[in-house]
MARNU-964040 format. One record per residue (C-alpha): residue number from 1; residue in three letters; y, x, z. Coordinates in nm, 4 decimals. Layout:
BEGIN
<r><nr>NUM</nr><rest>ALA</rest><v>Y</v><u>X</u><w>Z</w></r>
...
//
This chain:
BEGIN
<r><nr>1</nr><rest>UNK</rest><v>0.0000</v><u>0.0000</u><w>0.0000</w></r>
<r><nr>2</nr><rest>UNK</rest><v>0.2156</v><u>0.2512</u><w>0.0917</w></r>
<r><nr>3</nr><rest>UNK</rest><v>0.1686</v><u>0.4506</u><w>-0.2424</w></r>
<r><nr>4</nr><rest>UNK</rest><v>0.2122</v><u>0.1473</u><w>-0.4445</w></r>
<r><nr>5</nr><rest>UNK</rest><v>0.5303</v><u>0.0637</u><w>-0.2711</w></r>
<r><nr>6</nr><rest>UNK</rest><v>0.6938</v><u>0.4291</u><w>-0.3461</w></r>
<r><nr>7</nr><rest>UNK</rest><v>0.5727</v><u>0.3921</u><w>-0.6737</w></r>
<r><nr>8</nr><rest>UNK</rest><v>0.7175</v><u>0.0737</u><w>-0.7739</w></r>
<r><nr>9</nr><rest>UNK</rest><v>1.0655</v><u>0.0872</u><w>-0.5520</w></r>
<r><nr>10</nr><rest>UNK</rest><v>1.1035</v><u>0.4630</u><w>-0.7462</w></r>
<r><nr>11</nr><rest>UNK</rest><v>1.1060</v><u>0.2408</u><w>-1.0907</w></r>
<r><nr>12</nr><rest>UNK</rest><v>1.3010</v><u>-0.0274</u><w>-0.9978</w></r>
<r><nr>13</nr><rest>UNK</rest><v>1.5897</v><u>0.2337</u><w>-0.8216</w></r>
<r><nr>14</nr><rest>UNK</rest><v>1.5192</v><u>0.4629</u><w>-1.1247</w></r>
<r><nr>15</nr><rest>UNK</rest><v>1.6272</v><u>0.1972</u><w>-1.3198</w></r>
<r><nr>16</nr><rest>UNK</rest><v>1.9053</v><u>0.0661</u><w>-1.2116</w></r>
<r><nr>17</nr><rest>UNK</rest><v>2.1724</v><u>0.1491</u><w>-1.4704</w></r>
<r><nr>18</nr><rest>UNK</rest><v>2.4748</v><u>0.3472</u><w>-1.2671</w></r>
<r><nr>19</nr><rest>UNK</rest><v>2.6273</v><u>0.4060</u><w>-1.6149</w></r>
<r><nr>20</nr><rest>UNK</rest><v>2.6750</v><u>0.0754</u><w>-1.7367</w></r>
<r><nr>21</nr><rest>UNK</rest><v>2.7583</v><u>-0.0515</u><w>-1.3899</w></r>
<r><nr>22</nr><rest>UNK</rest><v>3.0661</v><u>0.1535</u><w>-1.3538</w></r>
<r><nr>23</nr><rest>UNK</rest><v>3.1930</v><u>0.0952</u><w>-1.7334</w></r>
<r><nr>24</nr><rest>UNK</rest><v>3.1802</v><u>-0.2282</u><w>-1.6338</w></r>
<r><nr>25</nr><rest>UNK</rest><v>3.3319</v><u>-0.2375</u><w>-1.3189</w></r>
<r><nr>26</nr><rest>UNK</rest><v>3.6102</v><u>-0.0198</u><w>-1.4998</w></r>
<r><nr>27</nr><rest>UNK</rest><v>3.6315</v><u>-0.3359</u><w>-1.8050</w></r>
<r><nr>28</nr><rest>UNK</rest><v>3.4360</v><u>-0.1606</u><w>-2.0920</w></r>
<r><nr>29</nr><rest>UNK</rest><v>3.0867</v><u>-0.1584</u><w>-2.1605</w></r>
<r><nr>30</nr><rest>UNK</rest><v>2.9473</v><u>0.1772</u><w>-2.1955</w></r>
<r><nr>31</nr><rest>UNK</rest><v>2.6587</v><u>0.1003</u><w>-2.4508</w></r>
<r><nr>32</nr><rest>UNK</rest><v>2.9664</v><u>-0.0029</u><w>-2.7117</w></r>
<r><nr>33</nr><rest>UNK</rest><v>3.1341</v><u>0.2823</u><w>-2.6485</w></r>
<r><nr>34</nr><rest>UNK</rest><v>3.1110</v><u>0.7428</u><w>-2.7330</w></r>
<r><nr>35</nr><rest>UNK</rest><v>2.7174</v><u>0.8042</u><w>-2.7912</w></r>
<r><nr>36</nr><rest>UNK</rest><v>2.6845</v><u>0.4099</u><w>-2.6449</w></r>
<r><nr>37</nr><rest>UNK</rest><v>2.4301</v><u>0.6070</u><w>-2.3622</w></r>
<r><nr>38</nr><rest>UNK</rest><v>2.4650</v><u>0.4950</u><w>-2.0214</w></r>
<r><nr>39</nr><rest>UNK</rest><v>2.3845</v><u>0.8137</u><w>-1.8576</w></r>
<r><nr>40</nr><rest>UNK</rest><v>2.6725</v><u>1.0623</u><w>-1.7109</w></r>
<r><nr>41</nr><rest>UNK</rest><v>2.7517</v><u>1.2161</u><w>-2.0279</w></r>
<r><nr>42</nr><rest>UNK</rest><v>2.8556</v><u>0.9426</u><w>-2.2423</w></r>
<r><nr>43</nr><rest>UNK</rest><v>3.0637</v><u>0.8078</u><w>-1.8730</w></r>
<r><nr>44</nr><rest>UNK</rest><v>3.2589</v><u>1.1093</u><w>-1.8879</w></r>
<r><nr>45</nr><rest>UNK</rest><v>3.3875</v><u>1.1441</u><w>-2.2000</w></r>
<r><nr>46</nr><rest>UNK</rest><v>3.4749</v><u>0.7799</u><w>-2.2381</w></r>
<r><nr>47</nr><rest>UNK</rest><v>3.5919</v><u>0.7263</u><w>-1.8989</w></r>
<r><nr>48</nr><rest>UNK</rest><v>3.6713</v><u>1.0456</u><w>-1.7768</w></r>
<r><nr>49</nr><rest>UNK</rest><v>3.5366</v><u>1.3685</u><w>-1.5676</w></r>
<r><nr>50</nr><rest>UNK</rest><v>3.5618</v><u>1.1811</u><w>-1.2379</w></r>
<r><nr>51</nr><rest>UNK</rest><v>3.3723</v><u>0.9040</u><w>-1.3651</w></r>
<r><nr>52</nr><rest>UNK</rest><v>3.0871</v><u>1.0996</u><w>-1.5547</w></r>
<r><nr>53</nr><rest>UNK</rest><v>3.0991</v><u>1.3417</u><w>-1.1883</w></r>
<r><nr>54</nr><rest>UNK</rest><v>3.0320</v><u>0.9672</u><w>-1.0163</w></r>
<r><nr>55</nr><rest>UNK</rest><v>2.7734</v><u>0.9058</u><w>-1.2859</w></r>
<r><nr>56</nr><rest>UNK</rest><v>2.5967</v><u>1.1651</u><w>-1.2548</w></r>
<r><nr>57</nr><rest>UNK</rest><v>2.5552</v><u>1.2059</u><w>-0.8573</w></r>
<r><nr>58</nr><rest>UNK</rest><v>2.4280</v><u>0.9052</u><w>-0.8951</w></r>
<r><nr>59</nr><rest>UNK</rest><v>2.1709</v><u>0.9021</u><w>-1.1604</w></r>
<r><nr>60</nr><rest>UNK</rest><v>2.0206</v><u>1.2771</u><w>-0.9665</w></r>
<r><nr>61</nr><rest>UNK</rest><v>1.9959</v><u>1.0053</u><w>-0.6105</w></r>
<r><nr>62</nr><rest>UNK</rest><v>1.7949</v><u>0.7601</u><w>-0.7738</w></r>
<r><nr>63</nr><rest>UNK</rest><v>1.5324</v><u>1.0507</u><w>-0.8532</w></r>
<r><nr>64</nr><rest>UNK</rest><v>1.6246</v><u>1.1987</u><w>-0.5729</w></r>
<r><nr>65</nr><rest>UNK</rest><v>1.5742</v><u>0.9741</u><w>-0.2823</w></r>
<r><nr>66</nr><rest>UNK</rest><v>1.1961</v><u>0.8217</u><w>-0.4150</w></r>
<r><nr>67</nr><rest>UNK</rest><v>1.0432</v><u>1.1692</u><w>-0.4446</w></r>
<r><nr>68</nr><rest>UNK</rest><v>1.1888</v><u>1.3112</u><w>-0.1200</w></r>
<r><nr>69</nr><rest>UNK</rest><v>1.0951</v><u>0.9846</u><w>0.0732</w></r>
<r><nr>70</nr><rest>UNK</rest><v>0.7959</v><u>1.0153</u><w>-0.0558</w></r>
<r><nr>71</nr><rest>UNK</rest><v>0.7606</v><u>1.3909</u><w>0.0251</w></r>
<r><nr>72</nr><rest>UNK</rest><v>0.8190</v><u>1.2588</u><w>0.4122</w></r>
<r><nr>73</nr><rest>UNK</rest><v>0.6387</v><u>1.0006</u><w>0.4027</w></r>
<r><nr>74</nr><rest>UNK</rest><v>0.2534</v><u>1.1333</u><w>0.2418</w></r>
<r><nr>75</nr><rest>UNK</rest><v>0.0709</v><u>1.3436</u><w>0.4690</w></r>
<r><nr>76</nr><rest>UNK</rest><v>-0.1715</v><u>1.6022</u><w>0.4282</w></r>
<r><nr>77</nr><rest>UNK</rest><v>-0.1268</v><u>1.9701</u><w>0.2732</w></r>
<r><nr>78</nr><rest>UNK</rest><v>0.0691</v><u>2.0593</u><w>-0.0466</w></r>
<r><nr>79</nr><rest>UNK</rest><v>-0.2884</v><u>2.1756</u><w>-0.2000</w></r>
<r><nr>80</nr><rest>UNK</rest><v>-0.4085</v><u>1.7973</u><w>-0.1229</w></r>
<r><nr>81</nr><rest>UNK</rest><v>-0.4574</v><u>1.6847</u><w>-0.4723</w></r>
<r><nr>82</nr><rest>UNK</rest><v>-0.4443</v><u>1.3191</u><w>-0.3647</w></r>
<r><nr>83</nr><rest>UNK</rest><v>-0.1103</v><u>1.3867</u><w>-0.1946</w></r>
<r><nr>84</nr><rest>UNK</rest><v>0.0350</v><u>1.5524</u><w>-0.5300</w></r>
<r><nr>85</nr><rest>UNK</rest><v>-0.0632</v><u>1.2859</u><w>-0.7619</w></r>
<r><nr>86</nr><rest>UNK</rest><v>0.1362</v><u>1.0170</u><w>-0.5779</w></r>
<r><nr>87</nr><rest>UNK</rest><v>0.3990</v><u>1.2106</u><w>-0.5493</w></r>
<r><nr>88</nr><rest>UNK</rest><v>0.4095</v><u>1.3340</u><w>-0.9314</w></r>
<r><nr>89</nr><rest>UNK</rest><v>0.3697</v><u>0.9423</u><w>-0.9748</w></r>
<r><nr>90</nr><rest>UNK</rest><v>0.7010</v><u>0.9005</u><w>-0.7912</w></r>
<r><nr>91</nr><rest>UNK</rest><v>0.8534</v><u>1.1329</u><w>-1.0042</w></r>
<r><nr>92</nr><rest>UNK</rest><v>0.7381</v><u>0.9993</u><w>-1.2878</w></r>
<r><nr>93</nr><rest>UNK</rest><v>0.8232</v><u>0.6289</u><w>-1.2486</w></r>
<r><nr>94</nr><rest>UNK</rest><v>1.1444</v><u>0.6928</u><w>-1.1476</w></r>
<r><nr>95</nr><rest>UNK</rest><v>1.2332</v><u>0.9145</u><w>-1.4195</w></r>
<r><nr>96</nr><rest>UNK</rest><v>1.0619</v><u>0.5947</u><w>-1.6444</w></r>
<r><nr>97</nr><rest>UNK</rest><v>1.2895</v><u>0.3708</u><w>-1.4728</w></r>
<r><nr>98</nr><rest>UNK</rest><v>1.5509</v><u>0.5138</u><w>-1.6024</w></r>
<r><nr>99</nr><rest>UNK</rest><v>1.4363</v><u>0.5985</u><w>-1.9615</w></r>
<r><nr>100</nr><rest>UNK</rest><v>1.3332</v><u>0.2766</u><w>-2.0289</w></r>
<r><nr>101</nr><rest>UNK</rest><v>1.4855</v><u>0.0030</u><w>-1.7424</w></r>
<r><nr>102</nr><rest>UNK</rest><v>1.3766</v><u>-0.3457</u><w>-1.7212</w></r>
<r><nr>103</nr><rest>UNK</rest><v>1.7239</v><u>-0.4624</u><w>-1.6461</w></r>
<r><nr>104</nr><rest>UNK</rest><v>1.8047</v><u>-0.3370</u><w>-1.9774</w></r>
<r><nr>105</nr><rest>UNK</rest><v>1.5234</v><u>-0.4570</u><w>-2.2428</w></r>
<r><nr>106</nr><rest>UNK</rest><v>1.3916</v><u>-0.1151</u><w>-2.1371</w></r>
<r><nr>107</nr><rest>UNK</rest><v>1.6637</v><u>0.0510</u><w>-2.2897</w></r>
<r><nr>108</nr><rest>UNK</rest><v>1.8223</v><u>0.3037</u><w>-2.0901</w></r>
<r><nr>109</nr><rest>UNK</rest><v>1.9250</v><u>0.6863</u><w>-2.0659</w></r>
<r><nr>110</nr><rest>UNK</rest><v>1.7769</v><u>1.0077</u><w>-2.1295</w></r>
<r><nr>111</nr><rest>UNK</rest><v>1.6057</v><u>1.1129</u><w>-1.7784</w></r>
<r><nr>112</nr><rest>UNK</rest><v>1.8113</v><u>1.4122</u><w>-1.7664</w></r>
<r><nr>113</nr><rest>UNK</rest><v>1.9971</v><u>1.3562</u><w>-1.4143</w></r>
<r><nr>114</nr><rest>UNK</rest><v>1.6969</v><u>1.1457</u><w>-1.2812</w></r>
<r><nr>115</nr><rest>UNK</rest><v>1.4805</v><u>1.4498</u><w>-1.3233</w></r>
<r><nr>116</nr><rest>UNK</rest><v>1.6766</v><u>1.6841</u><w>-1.1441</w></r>
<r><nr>117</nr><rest>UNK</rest><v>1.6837</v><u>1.4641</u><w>-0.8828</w></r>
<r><nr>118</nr><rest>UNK</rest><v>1.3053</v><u>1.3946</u><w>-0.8705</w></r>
<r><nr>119</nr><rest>UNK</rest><v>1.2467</v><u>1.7955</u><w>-0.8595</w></r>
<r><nr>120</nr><rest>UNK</rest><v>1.4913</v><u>1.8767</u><w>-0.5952</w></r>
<r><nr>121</nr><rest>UNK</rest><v>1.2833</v><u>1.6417</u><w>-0.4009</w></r>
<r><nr>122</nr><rest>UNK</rest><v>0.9474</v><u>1.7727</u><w>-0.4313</w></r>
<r><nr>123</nr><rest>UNK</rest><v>0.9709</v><u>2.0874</u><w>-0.2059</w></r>
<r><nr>124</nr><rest>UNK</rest><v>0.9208</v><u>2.4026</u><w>-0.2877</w></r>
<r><nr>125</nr><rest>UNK</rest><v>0.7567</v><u>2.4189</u><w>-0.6731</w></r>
<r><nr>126</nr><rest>UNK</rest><v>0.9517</v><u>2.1631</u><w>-0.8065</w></r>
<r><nr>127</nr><rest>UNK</rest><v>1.2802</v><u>2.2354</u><w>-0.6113</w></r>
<r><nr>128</nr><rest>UNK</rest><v>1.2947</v><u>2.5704</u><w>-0.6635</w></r>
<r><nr>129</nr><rest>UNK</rest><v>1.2274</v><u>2.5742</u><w>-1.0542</w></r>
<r><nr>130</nr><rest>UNK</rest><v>1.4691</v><u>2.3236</u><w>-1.0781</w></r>
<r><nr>131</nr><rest>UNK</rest><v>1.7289</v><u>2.5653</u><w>-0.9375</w></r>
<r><nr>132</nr><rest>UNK</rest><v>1.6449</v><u>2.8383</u><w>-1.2244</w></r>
<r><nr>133</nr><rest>UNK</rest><v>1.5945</v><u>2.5053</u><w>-1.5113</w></r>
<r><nr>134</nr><rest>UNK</rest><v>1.9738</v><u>2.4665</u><w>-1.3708</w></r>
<r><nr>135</nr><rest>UNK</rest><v>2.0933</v><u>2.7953</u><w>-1.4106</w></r>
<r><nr>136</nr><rest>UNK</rest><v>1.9790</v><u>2.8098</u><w>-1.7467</w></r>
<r><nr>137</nr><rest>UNK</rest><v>2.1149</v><u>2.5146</u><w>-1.8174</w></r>
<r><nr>138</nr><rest>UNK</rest><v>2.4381</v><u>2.6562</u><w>-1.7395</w></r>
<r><nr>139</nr><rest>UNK</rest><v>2.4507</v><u>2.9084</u><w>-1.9518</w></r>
<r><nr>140</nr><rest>UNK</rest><v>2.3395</v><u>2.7705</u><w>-2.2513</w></r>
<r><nr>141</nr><rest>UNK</rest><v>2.6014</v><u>2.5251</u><w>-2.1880</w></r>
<r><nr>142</nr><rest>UNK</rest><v>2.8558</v><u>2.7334</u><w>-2.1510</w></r>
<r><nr>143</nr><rest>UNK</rest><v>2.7376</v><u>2.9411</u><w>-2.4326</w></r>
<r><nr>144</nr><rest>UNK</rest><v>2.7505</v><u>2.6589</u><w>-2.6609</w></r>
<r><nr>145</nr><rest>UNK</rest><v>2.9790</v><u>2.4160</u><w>-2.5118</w></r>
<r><nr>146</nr><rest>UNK</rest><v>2.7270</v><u>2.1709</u><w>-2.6065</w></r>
<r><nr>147</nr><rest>UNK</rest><v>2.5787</v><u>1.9356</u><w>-2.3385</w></r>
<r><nr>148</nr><rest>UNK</rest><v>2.2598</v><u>1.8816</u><w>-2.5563</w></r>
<r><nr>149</nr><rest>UNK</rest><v>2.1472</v><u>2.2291</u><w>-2.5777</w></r>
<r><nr>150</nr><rest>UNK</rest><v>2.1892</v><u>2.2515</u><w>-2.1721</w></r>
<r><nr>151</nr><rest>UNK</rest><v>1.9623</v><u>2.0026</u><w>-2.1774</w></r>
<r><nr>152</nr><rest>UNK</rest><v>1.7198</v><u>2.0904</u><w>-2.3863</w></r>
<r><nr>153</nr><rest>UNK</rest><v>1.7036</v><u>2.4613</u><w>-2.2236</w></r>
<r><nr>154</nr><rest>UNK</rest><v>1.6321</v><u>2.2876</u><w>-1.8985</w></r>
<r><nr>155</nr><rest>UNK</rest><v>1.3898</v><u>2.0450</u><w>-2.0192</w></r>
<r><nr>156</nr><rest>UNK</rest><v>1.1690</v><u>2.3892</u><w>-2.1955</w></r>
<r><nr>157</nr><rest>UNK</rest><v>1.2801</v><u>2.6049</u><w>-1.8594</w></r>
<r><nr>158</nr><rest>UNK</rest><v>1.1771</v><u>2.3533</u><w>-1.5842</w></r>
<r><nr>159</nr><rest>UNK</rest><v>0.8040</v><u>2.3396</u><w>-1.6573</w></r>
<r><nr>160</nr><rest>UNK</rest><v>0.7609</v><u>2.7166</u><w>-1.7622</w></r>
<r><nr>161</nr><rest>UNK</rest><v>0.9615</v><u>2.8100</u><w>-1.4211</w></r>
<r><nr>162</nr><rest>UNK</rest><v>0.7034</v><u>2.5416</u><w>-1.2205</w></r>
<r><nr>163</nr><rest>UNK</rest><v>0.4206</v><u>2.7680</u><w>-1.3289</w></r>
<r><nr>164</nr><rest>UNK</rest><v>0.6144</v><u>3.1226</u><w>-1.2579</w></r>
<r><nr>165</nr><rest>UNK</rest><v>0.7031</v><u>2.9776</u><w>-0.9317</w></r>
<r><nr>166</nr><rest>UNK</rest><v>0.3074</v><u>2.8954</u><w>-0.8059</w></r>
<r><nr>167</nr><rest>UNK</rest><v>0.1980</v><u>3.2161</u><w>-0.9465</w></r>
<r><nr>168</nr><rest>UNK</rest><v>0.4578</v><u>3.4068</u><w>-0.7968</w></r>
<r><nr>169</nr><rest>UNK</rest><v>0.3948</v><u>3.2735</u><w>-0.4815</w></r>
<r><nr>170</nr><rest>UNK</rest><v>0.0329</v><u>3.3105</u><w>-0.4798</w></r>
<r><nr>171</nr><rest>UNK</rest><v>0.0063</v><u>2.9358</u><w>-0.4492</w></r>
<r><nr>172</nr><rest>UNK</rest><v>-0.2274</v><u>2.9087</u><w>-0.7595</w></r>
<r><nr>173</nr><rest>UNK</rest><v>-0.1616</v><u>2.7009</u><w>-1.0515</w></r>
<r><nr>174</nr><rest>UNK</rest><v>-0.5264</v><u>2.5538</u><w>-1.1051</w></r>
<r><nr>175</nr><rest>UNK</rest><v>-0.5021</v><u>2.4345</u><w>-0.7430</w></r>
<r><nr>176</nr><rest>UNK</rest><v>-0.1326</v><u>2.2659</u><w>-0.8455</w></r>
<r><nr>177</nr><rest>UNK</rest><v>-0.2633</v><u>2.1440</u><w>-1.1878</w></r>
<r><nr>178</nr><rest>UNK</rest><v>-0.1021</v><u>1.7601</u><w>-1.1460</w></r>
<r><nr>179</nr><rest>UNK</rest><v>0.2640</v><u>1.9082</u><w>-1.0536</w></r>
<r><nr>180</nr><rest>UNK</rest><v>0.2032</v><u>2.1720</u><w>-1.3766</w></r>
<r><nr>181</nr><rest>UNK</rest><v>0.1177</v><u>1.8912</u><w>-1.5909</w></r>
<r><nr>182</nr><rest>UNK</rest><v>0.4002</v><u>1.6196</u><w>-1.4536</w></r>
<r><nr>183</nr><rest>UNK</rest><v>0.6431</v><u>1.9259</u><w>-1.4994</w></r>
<r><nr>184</nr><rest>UNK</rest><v>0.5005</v><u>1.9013</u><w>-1.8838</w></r>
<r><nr>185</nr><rest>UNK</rest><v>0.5382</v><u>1.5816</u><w>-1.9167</w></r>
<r><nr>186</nr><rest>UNK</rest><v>0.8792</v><u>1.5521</u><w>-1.7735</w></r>
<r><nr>187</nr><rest>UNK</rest><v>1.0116</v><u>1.8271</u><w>-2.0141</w></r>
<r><nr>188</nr><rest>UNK</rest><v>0.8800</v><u>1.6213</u><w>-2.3117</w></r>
<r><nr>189</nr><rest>UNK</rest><v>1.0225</v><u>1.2789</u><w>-2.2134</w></r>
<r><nr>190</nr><rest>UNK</rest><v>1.3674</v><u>1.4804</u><w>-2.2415</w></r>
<r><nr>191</nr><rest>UNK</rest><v>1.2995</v><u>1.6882</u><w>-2.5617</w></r>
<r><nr>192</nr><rest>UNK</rest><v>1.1969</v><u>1.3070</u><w>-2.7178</w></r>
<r><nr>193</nr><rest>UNK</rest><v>1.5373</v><u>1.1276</u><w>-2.6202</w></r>
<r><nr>194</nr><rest>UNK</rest><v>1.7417</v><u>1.4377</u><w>-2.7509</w></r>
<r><nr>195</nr><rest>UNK</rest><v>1.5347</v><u>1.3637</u><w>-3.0806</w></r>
<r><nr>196</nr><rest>UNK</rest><v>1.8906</v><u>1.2118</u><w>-3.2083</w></r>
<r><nr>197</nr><rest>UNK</rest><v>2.0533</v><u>1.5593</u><w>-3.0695</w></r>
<r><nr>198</nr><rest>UNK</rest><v>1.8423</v><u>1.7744</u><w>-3.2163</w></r>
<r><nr>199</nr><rest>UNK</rest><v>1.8950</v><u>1.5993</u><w>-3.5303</w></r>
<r><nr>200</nr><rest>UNK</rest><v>2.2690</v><u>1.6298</u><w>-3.5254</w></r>
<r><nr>201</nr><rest>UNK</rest><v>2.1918</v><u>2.0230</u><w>-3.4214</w></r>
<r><nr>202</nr><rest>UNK</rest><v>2.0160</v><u>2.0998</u><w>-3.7226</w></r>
<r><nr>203</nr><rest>UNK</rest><v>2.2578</v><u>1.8737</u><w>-3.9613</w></r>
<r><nr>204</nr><rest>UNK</rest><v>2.5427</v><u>2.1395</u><w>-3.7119</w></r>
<r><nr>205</nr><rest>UNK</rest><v>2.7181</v><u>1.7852</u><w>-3.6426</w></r>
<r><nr>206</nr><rest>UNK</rest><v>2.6089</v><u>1.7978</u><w>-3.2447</w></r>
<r><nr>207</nr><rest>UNK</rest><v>2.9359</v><u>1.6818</u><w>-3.0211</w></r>
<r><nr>208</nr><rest>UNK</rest><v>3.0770</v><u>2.0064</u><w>-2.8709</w></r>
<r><nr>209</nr><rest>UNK</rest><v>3.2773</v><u>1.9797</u><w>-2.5553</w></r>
<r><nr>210</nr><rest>UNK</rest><v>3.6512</v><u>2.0640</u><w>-2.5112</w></r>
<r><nr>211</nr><rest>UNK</rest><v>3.7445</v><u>2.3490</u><w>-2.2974</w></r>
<r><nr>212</nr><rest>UNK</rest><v>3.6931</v><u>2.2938</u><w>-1.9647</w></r>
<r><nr>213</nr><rest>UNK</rest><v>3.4956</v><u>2.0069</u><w>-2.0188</w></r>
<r><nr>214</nr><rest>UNK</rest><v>3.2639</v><u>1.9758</u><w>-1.7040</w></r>
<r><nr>215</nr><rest>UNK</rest><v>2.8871</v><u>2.0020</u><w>-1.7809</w></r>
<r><nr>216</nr><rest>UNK</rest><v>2.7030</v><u>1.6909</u><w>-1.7205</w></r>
<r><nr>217</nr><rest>UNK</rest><v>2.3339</v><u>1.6860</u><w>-1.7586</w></r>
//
């Protein structure tokens, strides 16, 4: 019961569409509007930094705040494969929740945000890989003042750093194979909703951001 209840409560938070929600409560629907994404992006650059910053705090909790409740709550060790399947199905539904919402015909952002917040709340693998996805992120931001590549670096960075951080630590990663293979998965789910990006990357039409633009996942 207790699994089932994370599980589902991770989607339906997950899901709930921050984005649109504070276009709206600012008088202009977000999915008419820039890239017409709801996630933090798209918020900030047609309603402004502070908005997309608001955005985006909030799409990272609603990863965030399943996975480390459910960190709390599930006993046992971190080897316990049990224990690391529920929470990788945290992760993973509220990541879904937000990709595809059912508030919004299923509709809904590109997991970005939601993923760092389901990673900083799987201590240590997931938390600290997420640290180096991030760092990486940055600079290929910066690099290329586009928010797209950021993303995609940390989508290909997250899962390859989950595996150099279990070796590294002696941990194992056959003994951590559900956490190796959600860190997969979550990669993908981002590399797929940038399909658009990567088309506009290779066509060199990809929105660049101005100067001193903020970098929003």
């Amino acid at each position: 019961m207790t699994a089932a209840l994370l599980i589902v409560g991770a989607y339906l938070l997950g899901a709930v569409p921050f984005g649109l929600l504070i276009g709206l409560g600012r008088g202009v629907d977000i999915r008419t509007q820039g890239s017409r994404n709801i996630g933090a992006t798209n918020v900030g650059r047609v309603l402004g930094r502070k908005w997309g910053f608001v955005c985006l705090a909030l799409d990272i909790l609603k990863g965030l705040v399943p996975t480390l409740t459910a960190t709390l709550a599930l006993p046992g060790p971190a080897t316990d494969p049990t224990r690391q399947l529920l929470l990788v199905a945290t992760a993973v539904a509220a990541v879904l929740g937000h990709v595809f919402p059912v508030y919004l015909g299923f509709r809904g952002g590109k997991g970005v945000a939601t993923t760092i917040g389901v990673a900083l709340g799987i201590w240590p693998y997931y938390t600290i890989a997420m640290l180096a996805a991030l760092a990486g992120y940055g600079v290929a931001r910066y690099a290329t003042k586009t928010v797209s590549v950021g993303s995609l670096t940390l989508a290909v960075l997250f899962p390859v750093a989950v595996v150099v951080a279990l070796w590294w630590s002696g941990a194992g990663v056959a003994a951590h194979g559900p956490l190796v293979a959600v860190a997969v998965l979550l990669g993908l789910v981002i590399i797929v909703r940038h399909r658009e990006n990567i088309a506009r990357l290779l066509r060199g039409a990809e929105h660049r951001a101005p100067e001193g633009e903020a970098p929003r996942p």
